[in-house]
CHARMM-style PDB file with segment names, atoms N, HN, CA, C and O in Angstrom:
ATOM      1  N   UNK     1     -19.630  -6.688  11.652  1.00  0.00      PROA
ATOM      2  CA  UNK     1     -19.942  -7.021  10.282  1.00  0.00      PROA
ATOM      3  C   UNK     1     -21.070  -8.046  10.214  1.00  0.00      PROA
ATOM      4  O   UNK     1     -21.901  -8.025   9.306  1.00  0.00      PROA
ATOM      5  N   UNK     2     -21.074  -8.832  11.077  1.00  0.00      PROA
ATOM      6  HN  UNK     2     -20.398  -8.849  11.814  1.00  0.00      PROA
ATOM      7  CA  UNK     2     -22.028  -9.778  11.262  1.00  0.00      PROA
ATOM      8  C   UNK     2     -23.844  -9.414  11.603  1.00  0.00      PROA
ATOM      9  O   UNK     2     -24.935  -9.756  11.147  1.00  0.00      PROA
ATOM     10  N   UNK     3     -23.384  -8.650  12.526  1.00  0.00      PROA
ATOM     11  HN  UNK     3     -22.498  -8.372  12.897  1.00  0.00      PROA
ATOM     12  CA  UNK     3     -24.581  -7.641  12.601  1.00  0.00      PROA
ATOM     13  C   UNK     3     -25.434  -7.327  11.555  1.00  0.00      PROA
ATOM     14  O   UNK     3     -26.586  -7.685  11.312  1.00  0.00      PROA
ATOM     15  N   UNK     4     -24.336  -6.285  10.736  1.00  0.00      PROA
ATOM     16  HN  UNK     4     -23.400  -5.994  10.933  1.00  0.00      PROA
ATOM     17  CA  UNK     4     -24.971  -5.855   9.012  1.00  0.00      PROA
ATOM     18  C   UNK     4     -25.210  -6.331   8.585  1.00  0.00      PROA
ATOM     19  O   UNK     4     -25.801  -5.774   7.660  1.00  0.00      PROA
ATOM     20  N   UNK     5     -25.218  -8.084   8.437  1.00  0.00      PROA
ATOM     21  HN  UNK     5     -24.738  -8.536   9.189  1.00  0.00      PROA
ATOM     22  CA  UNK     5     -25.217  -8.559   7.154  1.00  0.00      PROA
ATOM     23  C   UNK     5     -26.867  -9.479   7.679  1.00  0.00      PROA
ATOM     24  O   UNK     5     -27.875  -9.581   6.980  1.00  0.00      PROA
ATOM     25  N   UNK     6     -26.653 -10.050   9.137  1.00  0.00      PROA
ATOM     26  HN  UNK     6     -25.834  -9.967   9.704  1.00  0.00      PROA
ATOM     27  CA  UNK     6     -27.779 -10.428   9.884  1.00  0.00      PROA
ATOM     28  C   UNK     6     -29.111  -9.236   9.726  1.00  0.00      PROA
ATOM     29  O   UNK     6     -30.262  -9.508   9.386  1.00  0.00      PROA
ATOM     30  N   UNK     7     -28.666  -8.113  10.018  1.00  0.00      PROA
ATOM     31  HN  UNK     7     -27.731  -7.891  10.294  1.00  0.00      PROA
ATOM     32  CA  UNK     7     -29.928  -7.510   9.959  1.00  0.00      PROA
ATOM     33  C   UNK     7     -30.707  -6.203   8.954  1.00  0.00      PROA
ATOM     34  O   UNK     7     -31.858  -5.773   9.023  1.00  0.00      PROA
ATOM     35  N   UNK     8     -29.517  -5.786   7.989  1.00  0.00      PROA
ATOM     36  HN  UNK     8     -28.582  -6.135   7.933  1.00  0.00      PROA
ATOM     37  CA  UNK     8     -29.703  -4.925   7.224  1.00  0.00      PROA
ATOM     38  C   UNK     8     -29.970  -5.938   5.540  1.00  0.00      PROA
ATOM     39  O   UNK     8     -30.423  -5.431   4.515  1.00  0.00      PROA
ATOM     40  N   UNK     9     -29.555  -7.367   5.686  1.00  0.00      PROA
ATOM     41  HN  UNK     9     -29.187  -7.779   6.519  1.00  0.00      PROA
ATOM     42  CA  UNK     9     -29.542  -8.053   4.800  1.00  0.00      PROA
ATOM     43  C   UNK     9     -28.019  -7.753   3.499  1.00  0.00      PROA
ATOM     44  O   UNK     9     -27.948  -8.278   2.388  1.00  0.00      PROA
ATOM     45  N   UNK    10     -27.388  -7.160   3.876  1.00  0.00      PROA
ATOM     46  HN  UNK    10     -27.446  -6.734   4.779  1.00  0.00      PROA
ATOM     47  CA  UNK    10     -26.343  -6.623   3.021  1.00  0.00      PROA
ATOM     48  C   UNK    10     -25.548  -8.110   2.932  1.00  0.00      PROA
ATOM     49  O   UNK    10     -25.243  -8.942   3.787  1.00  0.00      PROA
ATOM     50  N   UNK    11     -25.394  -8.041   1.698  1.00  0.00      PROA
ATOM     51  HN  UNK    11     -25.642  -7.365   1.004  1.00  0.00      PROA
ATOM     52  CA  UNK    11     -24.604  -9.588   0.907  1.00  0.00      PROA
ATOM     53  C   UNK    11     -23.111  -9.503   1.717  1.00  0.00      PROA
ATOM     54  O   UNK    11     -22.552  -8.435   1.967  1.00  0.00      PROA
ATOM     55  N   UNK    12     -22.689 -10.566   2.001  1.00  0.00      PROA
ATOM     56  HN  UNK    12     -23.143 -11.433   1.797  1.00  0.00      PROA
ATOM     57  CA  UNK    12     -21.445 -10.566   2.865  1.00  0.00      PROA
ATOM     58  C   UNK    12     -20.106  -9.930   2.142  1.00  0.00      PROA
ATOM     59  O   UNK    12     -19.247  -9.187   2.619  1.00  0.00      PROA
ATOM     60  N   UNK    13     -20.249 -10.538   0.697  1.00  0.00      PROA
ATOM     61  HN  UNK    13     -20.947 -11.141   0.310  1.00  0.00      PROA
ATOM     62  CA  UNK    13     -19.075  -9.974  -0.118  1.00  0.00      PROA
ATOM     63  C   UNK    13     -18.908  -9.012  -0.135  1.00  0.00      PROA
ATOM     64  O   UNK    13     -17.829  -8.492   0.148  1.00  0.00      PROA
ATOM     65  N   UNK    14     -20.091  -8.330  -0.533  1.00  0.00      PROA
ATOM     66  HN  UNK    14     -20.968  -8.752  -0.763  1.00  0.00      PROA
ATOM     67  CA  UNK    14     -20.068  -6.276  -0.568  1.00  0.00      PROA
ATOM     68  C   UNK    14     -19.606  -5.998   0.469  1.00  0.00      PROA
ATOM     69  O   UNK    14     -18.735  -5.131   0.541  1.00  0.00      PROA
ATOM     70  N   UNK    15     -20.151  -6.787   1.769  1.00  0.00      PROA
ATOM     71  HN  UNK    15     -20.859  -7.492   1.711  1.00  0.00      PROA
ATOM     72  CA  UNK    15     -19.556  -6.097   2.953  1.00  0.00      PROA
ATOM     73  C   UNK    15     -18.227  -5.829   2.956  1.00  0.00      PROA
ATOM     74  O   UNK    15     -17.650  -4.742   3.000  1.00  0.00      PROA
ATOM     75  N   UNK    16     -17.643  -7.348   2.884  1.00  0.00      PROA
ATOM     76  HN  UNK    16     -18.112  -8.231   2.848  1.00  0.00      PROA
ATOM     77  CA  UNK    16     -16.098  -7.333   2.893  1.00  0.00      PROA
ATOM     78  C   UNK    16     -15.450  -6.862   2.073  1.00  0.00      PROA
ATOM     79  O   UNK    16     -14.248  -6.963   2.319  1.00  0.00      PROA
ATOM     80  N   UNK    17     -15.717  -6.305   1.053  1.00  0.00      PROA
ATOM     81  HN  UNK    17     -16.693  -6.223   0.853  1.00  0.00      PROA
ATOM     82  CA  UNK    17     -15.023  -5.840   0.290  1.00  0.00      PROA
ATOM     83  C   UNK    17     -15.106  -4.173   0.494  1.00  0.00      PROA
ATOM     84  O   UNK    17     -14.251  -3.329   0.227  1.00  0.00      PROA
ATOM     85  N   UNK    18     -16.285  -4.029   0.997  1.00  0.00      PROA
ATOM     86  HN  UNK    18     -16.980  -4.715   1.215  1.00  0.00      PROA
ATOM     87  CA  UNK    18     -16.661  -2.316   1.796  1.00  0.00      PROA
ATOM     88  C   UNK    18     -15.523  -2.135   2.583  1.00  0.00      PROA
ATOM     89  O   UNK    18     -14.617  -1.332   2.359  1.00  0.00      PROA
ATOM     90  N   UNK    19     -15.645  -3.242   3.903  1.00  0.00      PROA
ATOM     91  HN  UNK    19     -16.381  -3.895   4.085  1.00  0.00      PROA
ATOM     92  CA  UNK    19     -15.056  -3.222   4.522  1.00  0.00      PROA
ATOM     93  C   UNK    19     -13.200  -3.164   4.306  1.00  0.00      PROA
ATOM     94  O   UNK    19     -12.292  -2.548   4.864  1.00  0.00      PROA
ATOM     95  N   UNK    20     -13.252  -3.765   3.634  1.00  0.00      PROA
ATOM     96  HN  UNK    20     -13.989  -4.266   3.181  1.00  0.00      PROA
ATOM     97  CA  UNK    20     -11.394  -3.480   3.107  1.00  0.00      PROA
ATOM     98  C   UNK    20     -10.715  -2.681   3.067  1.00  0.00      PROA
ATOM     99  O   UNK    20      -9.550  -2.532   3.437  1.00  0.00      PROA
ATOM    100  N   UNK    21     -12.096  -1.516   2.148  1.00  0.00      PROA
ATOM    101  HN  UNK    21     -13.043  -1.637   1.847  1.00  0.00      PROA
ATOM    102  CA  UNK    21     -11.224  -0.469   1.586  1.00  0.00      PROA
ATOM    103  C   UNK    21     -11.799   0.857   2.727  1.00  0.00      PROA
ATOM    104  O   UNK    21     -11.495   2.026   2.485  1.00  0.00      PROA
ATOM    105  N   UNK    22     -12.429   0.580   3.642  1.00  0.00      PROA
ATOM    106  HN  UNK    22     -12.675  -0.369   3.838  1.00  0.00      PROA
ATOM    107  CA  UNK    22     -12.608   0.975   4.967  1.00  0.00      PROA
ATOM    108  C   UNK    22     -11.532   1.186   6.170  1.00  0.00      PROA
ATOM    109  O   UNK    22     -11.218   2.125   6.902  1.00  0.00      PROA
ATOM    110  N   UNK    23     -11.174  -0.012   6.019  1.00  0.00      PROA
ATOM    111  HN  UNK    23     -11.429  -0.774   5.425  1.00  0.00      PROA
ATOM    112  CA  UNK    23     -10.060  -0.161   7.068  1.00  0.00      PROA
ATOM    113  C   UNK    23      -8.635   0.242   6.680  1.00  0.00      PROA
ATOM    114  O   UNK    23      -7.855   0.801   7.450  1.00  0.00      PROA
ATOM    115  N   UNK    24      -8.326  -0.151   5.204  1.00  0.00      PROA
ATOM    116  HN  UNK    24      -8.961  -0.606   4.578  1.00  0.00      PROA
ATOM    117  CA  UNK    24      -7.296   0.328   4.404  1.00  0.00      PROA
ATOM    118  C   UNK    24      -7.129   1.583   4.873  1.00  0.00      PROA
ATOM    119  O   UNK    24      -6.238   1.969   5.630  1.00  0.00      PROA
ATOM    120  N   UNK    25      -8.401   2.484   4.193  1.00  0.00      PROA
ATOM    121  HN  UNK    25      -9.125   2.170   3.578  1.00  0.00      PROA
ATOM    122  CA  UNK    25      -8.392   3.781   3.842  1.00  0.00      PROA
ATOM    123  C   UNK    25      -8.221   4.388   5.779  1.00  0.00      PROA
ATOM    124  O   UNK    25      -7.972   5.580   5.954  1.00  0.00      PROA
ATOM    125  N   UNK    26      -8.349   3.653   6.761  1.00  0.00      PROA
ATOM    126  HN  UNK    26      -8.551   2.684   6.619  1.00  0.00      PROA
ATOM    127  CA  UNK    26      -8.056   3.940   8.208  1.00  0.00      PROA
ATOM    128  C   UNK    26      -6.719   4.211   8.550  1.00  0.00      PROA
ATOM    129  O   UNK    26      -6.143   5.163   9.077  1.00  0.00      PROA
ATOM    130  N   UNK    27      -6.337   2.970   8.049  1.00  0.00      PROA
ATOM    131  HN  UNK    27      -6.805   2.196   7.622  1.00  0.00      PROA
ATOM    132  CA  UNK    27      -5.118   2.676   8.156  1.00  0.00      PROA
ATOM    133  C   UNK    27      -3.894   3.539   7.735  1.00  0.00      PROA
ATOM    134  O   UNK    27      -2.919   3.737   8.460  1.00  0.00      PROA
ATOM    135  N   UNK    28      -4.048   3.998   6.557  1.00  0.00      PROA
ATOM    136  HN  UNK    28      -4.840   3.837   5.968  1.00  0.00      PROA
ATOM    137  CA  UNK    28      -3.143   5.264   6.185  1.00  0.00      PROA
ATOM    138  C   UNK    28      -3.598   6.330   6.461  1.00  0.00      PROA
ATOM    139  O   UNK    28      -2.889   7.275   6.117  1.00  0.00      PROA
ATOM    140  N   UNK    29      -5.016   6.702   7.222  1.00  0.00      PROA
ATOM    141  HN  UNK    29      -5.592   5.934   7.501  1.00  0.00      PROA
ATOM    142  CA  UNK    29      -4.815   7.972   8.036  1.00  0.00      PROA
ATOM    143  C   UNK    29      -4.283   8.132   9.380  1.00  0.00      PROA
ATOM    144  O   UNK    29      -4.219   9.214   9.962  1.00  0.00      PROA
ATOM    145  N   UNK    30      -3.928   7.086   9.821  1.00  0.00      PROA
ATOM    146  HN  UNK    30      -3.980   6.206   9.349  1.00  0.00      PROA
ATOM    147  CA  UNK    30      -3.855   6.759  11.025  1.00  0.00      PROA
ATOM    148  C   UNK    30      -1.799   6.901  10.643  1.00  0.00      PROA
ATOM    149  O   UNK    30      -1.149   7.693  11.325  1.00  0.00      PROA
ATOM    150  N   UNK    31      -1.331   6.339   9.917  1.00  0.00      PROA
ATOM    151  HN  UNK    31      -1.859   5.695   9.363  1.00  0.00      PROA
ATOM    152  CA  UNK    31      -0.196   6.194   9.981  1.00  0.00      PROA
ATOM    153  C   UNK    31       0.093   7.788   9.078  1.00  0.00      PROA
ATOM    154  O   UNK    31       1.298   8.001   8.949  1.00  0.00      PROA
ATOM    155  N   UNK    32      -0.347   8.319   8.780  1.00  0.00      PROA
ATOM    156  HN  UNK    32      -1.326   8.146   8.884  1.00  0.00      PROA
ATOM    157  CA  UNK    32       0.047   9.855   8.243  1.00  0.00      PROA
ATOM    158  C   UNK    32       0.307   9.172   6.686  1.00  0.00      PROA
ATOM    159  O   UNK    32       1.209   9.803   6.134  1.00  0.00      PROA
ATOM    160  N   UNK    33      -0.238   8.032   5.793  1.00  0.00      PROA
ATOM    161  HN  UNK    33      -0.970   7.519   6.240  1.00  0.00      PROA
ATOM    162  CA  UNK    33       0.430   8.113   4.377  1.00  0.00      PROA
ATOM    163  C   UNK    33       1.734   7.633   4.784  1.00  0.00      PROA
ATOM    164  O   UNK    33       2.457   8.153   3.934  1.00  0.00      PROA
ATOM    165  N   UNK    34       2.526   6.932   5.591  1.00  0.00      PROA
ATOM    166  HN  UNK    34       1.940   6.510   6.281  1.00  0.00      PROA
ATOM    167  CA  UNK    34       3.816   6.656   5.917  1.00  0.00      PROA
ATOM    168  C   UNK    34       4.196   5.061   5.856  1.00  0.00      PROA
ATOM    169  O   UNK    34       3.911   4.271   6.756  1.00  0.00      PROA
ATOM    170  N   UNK    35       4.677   4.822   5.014  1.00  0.00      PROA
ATOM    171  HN  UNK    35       4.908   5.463   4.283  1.00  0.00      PROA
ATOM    172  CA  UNK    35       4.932   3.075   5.391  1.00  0.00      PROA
ATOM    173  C   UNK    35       5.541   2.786   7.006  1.00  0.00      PROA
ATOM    174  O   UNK    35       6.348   3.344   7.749  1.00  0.00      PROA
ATOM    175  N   UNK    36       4.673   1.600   7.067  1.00  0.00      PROA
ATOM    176  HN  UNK    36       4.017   1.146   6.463  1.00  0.00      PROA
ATOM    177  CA  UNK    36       5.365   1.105   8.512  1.00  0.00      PROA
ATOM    178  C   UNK    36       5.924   0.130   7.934  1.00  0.00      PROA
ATOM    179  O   UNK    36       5.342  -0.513   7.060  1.00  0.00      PROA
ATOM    180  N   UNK    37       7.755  -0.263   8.535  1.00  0.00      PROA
ATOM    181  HN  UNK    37       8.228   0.259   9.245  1.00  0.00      PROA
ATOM    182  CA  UNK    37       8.598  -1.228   7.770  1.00  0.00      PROA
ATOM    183  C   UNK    37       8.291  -2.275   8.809  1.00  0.00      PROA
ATOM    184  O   UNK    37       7.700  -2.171   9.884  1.00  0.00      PROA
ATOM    185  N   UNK    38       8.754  -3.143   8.308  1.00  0.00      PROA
ATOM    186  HN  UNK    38       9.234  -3.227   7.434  1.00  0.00      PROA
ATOM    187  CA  UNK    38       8.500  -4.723   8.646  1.00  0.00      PROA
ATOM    188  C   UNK    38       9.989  -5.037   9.510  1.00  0.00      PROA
ATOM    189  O   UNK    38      11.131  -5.014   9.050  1.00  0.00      PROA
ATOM    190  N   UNK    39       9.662  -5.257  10.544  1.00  0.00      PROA
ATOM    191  HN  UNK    39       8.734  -5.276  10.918  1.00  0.00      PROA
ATOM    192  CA  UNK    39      11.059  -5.828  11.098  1.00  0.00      PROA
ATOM    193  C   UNK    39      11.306  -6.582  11.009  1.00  0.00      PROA
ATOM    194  O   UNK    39      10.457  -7.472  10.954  1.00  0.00      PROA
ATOM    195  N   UNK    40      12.726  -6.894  10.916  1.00  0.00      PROA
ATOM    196  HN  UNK    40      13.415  -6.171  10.961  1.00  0.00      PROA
ATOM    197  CA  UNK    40      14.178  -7.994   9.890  1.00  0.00      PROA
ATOM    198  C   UNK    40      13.655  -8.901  10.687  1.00  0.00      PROA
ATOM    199  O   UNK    40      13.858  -9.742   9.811  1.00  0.00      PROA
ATOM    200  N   UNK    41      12.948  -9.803  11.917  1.00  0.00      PROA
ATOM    201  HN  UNK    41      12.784  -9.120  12.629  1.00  0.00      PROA
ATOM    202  CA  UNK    41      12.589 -11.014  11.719  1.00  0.00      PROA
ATOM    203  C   UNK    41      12.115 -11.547  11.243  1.00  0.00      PROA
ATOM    204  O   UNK    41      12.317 -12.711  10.898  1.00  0.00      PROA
ATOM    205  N   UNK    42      11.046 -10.650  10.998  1.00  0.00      PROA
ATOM    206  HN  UNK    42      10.882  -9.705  11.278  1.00  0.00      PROA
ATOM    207  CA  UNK    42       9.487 -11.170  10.077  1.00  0.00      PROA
ATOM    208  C   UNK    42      10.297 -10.969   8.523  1.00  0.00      PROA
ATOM    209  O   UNK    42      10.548 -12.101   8.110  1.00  0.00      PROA
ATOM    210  N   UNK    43      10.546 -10.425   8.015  1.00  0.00      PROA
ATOM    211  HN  UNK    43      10.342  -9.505   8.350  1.00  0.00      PROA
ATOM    212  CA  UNK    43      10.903 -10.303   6.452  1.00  0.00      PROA
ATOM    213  C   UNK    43      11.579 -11.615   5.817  1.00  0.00      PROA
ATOM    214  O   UNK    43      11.614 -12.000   4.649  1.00  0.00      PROA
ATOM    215  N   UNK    44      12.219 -12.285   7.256  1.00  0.00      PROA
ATOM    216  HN  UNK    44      12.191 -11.972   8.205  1.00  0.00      PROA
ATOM    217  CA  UNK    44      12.815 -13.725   6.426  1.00  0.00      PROA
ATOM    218  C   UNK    44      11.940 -14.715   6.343  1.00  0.00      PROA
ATOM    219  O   UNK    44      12.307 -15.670   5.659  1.00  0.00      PROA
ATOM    220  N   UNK    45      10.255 -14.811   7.132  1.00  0.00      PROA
ATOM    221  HN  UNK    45       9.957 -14.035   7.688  1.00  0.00      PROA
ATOM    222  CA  UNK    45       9.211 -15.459   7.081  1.00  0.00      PROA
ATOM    223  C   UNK    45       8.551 -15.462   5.435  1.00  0.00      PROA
ATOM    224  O   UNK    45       7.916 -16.430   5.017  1.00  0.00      PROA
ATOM    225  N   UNK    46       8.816 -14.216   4.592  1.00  0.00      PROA
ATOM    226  HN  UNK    46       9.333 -13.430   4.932  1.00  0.00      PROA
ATOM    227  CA  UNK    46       8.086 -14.214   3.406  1.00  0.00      PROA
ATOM    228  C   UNK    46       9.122 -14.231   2.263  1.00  0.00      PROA
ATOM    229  O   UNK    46       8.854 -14.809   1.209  1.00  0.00      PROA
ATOM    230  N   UNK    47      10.308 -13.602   2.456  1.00  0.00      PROA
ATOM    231  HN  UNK    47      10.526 -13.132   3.312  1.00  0.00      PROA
ATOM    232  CA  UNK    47      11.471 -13.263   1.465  1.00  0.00      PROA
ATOM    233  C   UNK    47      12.936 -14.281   1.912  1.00  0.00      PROA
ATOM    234  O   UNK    47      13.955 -14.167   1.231  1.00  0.00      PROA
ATOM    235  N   UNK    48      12.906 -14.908   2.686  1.00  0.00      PROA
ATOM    236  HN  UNK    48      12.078 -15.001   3.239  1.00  0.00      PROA
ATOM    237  CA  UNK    48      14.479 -15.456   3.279  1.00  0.00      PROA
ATOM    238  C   UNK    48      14.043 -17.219   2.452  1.00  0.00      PROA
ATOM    239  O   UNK    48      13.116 -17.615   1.744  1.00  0.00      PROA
ATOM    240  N   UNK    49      15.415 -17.918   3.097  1.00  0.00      PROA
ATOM    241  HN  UNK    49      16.167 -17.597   3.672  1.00  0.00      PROA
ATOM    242  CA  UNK    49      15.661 -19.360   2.407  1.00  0.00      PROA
ATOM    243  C   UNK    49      16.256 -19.452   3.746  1.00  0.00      PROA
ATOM    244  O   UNK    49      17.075 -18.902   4.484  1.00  0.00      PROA
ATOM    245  N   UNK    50      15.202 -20.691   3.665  1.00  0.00      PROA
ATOM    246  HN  UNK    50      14.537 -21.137   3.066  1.00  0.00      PROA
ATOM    247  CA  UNK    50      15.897 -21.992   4.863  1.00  0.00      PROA
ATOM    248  C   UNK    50      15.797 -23.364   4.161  1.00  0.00      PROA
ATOM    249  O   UNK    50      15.193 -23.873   3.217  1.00  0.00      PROA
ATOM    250  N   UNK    51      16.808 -23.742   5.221  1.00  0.00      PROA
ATOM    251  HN  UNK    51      17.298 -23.329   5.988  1.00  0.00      PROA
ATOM    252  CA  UNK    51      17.204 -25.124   4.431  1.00  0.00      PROA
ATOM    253  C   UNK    51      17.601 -25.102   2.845  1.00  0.00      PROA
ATOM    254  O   UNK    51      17.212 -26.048   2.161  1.00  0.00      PROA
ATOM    255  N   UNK    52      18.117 -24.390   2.432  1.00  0.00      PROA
ATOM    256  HN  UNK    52      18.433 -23.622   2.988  1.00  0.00      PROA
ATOM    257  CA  UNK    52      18.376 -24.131   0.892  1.00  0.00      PROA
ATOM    258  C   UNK    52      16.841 -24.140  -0.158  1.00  0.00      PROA
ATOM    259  O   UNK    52      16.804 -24.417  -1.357  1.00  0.00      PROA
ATOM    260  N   UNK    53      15.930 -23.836   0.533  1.00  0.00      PROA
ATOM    261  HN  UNK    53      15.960 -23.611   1.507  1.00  0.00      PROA
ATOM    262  CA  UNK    53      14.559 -23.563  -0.050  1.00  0.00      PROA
ATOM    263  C   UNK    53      13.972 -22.035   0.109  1.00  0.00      PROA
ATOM    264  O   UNK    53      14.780 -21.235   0.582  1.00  0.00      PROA
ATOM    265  N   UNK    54      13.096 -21.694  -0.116  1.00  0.00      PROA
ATOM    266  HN  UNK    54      12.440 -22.344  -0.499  1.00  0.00      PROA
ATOM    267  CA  UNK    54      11.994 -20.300   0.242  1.00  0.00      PROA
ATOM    268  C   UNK    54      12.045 -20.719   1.606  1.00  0.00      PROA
ATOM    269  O   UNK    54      12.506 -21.764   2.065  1.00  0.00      PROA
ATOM    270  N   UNK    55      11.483 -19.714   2.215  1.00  0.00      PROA
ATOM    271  HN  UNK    55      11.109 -18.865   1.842  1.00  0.00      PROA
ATOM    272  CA  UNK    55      10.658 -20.185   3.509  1.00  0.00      PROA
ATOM    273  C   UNK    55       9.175 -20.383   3.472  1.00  0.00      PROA
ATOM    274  O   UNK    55       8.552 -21.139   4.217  1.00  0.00      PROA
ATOM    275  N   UNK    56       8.652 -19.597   2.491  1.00  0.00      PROA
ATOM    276  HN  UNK    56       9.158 -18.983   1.885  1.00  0.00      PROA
ATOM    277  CA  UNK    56       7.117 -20.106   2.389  1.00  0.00      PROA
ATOM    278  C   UNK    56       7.121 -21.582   2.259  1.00  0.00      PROA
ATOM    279  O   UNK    56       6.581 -22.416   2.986  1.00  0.00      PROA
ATOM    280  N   UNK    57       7.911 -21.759   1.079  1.00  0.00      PROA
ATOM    281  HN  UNK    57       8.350 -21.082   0.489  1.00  0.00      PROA
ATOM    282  CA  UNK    57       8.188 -23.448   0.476  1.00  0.00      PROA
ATOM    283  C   UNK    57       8.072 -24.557   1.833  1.00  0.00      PROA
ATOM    284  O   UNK    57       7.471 -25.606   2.065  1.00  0.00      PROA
ATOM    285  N   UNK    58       8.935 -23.736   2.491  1.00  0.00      PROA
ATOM    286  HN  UNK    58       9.423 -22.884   2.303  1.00  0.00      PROA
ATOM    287  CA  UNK    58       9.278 -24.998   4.302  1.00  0.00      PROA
ATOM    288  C   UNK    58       7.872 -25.172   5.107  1.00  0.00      PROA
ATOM    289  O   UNK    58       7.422 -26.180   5.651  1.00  0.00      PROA
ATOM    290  N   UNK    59       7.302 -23.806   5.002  1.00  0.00      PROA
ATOM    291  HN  UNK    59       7.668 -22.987   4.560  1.00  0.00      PROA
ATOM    292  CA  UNK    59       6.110 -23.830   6.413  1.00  0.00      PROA
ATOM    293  C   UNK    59       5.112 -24.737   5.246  1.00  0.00      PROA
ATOM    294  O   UNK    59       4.428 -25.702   5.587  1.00  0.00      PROA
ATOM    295  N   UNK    60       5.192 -24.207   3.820  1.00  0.00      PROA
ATOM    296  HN  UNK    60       5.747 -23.423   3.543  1.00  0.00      PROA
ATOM    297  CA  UNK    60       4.104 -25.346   3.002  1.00  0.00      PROA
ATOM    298  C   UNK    60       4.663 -26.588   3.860  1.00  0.00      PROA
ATOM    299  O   UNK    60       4.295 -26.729   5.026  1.00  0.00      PROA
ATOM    300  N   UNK    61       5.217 -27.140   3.487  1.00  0.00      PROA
ATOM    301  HN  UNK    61       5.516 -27.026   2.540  1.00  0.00      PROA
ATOM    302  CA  UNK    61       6.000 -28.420   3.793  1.00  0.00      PROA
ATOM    303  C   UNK    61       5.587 -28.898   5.227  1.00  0.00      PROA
ATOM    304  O   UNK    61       4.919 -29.895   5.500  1.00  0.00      PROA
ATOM    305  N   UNK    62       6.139 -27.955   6.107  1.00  0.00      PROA
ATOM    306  HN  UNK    62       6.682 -27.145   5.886  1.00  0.00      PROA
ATOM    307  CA  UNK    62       5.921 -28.288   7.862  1.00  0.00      PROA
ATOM    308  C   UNK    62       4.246 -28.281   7.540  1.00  0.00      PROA
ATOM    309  O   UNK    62       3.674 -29.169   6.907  1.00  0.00      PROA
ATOM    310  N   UNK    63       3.859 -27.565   7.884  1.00  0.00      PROA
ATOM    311  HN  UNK    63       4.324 -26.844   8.397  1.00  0.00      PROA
ATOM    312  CA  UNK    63       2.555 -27.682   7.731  1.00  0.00      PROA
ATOM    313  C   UNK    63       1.471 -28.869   6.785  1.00  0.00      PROA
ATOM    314  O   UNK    63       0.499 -29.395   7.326  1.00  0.00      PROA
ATOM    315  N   UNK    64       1.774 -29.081   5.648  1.00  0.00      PROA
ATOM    316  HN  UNK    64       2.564 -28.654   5.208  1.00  0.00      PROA
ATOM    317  CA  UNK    64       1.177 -29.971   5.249  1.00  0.00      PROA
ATOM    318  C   UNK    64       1.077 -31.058   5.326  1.00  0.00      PROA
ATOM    319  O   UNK    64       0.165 -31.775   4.914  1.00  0.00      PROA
ATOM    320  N   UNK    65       2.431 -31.444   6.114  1.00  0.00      PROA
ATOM    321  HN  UNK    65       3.172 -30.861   6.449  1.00  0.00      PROA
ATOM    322  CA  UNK    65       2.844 -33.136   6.750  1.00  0.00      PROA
ATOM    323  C   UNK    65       1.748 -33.657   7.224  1.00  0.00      PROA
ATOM    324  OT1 UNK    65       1.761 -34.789   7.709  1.00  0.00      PROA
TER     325      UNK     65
END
């Protein structure tokens, strides 16, 4: 991407935003149109409660200390 934008002059945004619906549009040919599910560890990283909070809420927290 860096390339393109270095030498064809193409504005970075267009790129990335080319690029999105590039890789998107890869992405579900590659998987046949089929959701790939998220395995039950990862799902409590965006949707679960720790410590009687979100978990996004905690890593804000850990993290911003």
């Amino acid at each position: 991407m860096g390339l393109i934008v270095a030498y064809l002059s193409v504005p970075p945004f267009i790129l990335t935003l080319g690029g999105l619906s590039v890789f998107a549009s890869l992405a579900l040919v590659v998987s046949q149109n089929t959701p790939i599910p998220v395995r039950d560890g990862l799902s409590s990283w965006g949707f679960g409660s720790w410590l009687g909070l979100r978990a996004p809420v905690v890593m804000l927290l850990v993290v911003a200390r």
